[in-house]
N, C-alpha and C positions, 0 to 999 in steps of 0.2 A: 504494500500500500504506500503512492505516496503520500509527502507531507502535507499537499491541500487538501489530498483528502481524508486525509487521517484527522485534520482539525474541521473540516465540515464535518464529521461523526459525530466530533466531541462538540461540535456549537452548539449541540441542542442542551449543555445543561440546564439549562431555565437561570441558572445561578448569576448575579451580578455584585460589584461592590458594594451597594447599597444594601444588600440580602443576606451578603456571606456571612459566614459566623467569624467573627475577629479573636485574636489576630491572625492574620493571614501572610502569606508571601505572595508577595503578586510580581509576575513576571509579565515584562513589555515587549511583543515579541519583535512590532517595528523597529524599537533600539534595540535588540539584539540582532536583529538580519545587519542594521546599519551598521552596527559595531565590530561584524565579522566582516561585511564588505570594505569597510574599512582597512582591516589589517592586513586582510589579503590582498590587496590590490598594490598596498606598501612594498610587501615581502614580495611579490610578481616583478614590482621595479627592478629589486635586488637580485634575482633572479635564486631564492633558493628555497630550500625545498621548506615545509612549515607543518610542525609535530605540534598540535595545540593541546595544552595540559588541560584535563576535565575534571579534576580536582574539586575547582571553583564550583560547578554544576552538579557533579556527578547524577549525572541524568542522559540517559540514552536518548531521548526526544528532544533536547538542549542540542547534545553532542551532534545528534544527525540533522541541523540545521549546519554545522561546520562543512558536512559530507552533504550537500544536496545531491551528489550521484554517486555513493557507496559508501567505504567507510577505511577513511584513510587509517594514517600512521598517529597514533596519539601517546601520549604522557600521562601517567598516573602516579600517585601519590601513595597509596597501598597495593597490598596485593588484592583487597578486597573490591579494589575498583578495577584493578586488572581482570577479575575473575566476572564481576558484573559485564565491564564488555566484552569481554571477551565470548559470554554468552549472547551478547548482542550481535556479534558478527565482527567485532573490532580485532584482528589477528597482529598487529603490526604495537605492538605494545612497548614504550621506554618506561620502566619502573625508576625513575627518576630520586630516588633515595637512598642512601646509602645500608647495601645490604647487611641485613643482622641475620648471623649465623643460622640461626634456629627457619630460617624463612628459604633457607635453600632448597630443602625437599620440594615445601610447595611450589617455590618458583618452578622447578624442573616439571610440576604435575601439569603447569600451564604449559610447558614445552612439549609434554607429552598430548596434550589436547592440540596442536599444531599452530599453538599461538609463536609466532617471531618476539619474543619478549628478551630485551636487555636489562639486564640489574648495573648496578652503579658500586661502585666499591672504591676504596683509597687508601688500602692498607696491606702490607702482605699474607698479614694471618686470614685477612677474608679469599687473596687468590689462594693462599694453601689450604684451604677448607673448600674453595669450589674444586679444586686440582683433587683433593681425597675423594671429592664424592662422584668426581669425571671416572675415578677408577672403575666402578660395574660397567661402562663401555653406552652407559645410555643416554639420551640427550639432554646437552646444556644450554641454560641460555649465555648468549652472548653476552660480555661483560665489555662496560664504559670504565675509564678511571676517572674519578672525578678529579677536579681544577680546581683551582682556590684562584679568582682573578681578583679578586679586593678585600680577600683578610673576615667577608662576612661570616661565614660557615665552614663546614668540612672541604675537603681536597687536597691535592697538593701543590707544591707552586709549579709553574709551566716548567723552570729547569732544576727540580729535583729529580736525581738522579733513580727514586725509590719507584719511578716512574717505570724507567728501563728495567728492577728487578721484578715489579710484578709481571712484566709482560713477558719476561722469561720465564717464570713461575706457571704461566697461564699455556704460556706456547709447548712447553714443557709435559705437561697433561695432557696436551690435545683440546683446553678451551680456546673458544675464541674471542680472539680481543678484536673490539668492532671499534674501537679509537676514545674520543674524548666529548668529555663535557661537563660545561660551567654557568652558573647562573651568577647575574650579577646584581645580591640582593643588595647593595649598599646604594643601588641607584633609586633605594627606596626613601634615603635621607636625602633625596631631592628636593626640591621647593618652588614651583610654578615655571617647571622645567629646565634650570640651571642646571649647566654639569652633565645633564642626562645624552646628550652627544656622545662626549668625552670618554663616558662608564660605558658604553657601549662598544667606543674602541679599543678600552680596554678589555674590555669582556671578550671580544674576536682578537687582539694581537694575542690574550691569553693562553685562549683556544690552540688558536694556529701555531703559538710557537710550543706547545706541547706535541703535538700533534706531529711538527716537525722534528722536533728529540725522537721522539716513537719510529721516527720512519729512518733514521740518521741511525738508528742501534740494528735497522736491521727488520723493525717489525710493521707491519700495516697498519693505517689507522686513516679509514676510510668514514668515517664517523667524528664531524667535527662539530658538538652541539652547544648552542649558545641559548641564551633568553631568560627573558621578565617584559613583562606587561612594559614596563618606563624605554627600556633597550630599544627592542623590538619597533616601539614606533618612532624612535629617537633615530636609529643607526642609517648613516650614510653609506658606509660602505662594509661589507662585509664579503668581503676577499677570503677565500679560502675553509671559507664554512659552509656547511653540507645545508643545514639544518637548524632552525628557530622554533625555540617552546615559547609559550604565554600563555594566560589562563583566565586570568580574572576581568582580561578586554572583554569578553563578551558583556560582561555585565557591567561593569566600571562598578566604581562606590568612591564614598569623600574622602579614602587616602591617596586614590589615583588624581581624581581633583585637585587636593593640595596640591600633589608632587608635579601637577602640570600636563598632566597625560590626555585627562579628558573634559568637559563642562560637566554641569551638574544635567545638564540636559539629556547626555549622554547615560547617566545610569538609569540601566534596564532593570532592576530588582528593586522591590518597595515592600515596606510591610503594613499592611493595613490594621487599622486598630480605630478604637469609639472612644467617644469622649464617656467617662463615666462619675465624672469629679471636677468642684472648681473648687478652688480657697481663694478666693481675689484679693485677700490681706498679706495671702504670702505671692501673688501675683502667679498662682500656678494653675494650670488646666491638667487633669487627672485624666492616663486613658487607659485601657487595658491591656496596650504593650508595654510589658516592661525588660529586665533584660533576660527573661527564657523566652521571647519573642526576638530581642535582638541582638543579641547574644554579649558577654562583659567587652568584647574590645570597643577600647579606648583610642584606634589609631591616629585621630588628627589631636591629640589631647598635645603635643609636642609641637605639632604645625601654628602657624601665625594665626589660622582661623580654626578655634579648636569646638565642633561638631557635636561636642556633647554625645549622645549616642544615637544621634541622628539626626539630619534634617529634616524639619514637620512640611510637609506639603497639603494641598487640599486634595478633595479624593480622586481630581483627577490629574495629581502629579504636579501640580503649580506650588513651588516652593512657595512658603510667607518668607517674607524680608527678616530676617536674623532669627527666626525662631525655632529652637531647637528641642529636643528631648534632651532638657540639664541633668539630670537625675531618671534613676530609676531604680526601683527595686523586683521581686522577682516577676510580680506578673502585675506592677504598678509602672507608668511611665509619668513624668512629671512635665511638662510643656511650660518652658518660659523663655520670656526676650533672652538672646543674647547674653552673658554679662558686658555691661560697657558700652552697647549698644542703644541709641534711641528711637529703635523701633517700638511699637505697639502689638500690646497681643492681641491676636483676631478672635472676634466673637465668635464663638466656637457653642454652642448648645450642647445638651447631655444626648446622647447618639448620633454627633456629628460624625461622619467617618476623616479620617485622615490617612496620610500615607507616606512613612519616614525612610526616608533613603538612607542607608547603612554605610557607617565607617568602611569596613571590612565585608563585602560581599560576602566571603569564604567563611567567613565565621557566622554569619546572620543567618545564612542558608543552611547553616549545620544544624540549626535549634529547627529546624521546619521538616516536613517528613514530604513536602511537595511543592509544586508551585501550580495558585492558578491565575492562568494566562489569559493574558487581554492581546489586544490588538491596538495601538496607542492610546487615544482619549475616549474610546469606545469601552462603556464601564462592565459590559456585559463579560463573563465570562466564558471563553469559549474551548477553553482544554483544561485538564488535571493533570498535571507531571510528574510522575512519581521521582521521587529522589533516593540513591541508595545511601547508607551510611556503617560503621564500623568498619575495622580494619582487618 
């Protein structure tokens, strides 16, 4: 079935914003087709090839808006997302983490199911642990070594030599080593887009110049993976690299705004919720998202404009002028101006619906078990999308 028609089945729920039971996730699907058209059309410039992380989503009906004709090569964050698409028809899988021991069997079960899945490793006790268990002669997945290109997280530096011993260690068993890859999370202390050029050539000379040690000792590495949401729509040139991951473009939210990536116009994911409280002495409107609706991150709390745990919009996505989710507790939200700011809080009645756009996509979408989908200003809902979760 395709995708128009798969969402003409689902149009007929009767269900709208006005109706739903809050709180809710509500997915825009016009900004998310934009937001993919978008990145793709970037990386086509560039001319390379694009492994998009489903992480953010983890939703098959999400995902196969990326794939409008099949189901390319993706990124995942667990093995339990690997296993979901994998059941979906997704075979081309980077397990984008760095592997922990105990997760090796499983990873080989998905190798055994004919999924192409790479693990991530950076150390050589984990190639001597995939090399011991190469030994029964049956199939492995491919292994990545990860990079360190700016100090954020795990890898190793491009001219560490520890480089060269895992890939002897690997070639050595008869695993294969499919080349490199690095993410460049520090282009996340960006700021209305500063720097974020920069972090991105860093993130590919990092890439490439490991990649070139691998191939200089003697071994292939045909596998040169870069990416983050800021990189990816920042980089000018990206010479020498196979392949670009990113995740949380599809949706955006207000860390990516801060850091200059996207407008607030651009974020596809909102959480619906009711007025159910006013205190007008402490200037606050009470709704029924609180944070197990939007989950505790706090990421613009460091940024110049810090988002409180959300920005309040009306229910059809029209932010109010400074007015945020300041506070919240577990299934309380608390709506007030700004601090600092001279805006006014909007008269808001007891069942008014509202719709907060989320610091962190990835974490607000983990507290929801679904998304249901609109079609931009059109309040009707016209799909349910399951989401999978755990690891």
């Amino acid at each position: 079935m395709n995708q128009n028609a798969s969402l003409a089945r689902e149009s007929s729920l009767g269900v709208s914003l006005e109706t739903m039971e809050t709180p809710a996730l509500v997915l825009d699907l016009a900004k998310v087709d934009r937001n993919i058209a978008r990145l793709r059309e970037k990386l086509a410039k560039l001319g390379v090839r694009f492994r998009p992380h489903v992480k953010t989503s983890k939703s098959l009906d999400v995902v196969r808006r990326l794939f409008p004709e099949g189901t390319g090569p993706i990124t995942v964050s667990t093995l339990a997302e690997a296993e979901y698409f994998a059941g979906g028809g997704f075979t081309d899988i980077t397990y984008a983490v760095g592997l922990s021991l105990d997760k090796i069997g499983r990873a080989r079960q998905l190798v055994a199911r004919g999924v192409q899945l790479s693990v991530l490793i950076d150390t050589v006790e984990q190639a001597r642990a995939l090399a011991g268990a190469a030994k029964d002669g049956k199939a492995m997945p491919v292994v990545l070594i990860e990079i360190d290109c700016d100090g954020h997280r795990g890898g190793l530096l491009p001219d560490d030599p520890t480089l060269v011993v895992i890939a002897n260690v690997l070639r050595s068993s008869g695993v294969q080593l499919g080349g490199v890859l690095t993410h460049a999370g520090e282009s996340y202390n960006a700021r209305g887009g500063a720097g974020l050029p920069e972090a991105a050539e860093g993130e590919r000379a990092a890439a490439v110049a490991a990649a070139e040690l691998l191939r200089a000792a003697g071994h292939v590495a045909p596998v040169v993976s870069v990416g983050s949401t800021p990189t990816a729509h920042f980089a000018r040139d990206l010479t020498g690299v196979t392949e670009v991951r990113a995740g949380v473009f599809v949706f955006f939210d207000l860390v990516m705004h801060g850091i200059g990536v996207c407008e607030v116009d651009d974020i596809a994911v909102s959480v619906l919720a009711t007025v159910i409280g006013h205190r007008p002495e402490k200037g606050w409107i009470l709704t029924d998202g609180g944070w197990m609706a939007m989950s505790r991150d706090r990421g613009t709390q460091r940024h110049p404009v810090d988002q409180g745990y959300g920005l309040v919009c009306d229910i059809d996505g029209n932010p109010f002028d400074d007015v945020i989710v300041e506070d919240a507790s577990q299934e309380h939200g608390i709506i007030k101006v700004r601090p600092g700011s001279p805006g006014v809080l909007p008269d808001l009645p007891i069942g008014t619906r509202v719709r907060i756009l989320p610091n962190h996509a990835c974490a607000t979408c983990a507290q929801h078990e679904a998304y249901d989908v609109i079609d931009g200003q059109d309040r009707n809902i016209m799909a349910h999308w399951a989401r999978m979760r755990g690891w």
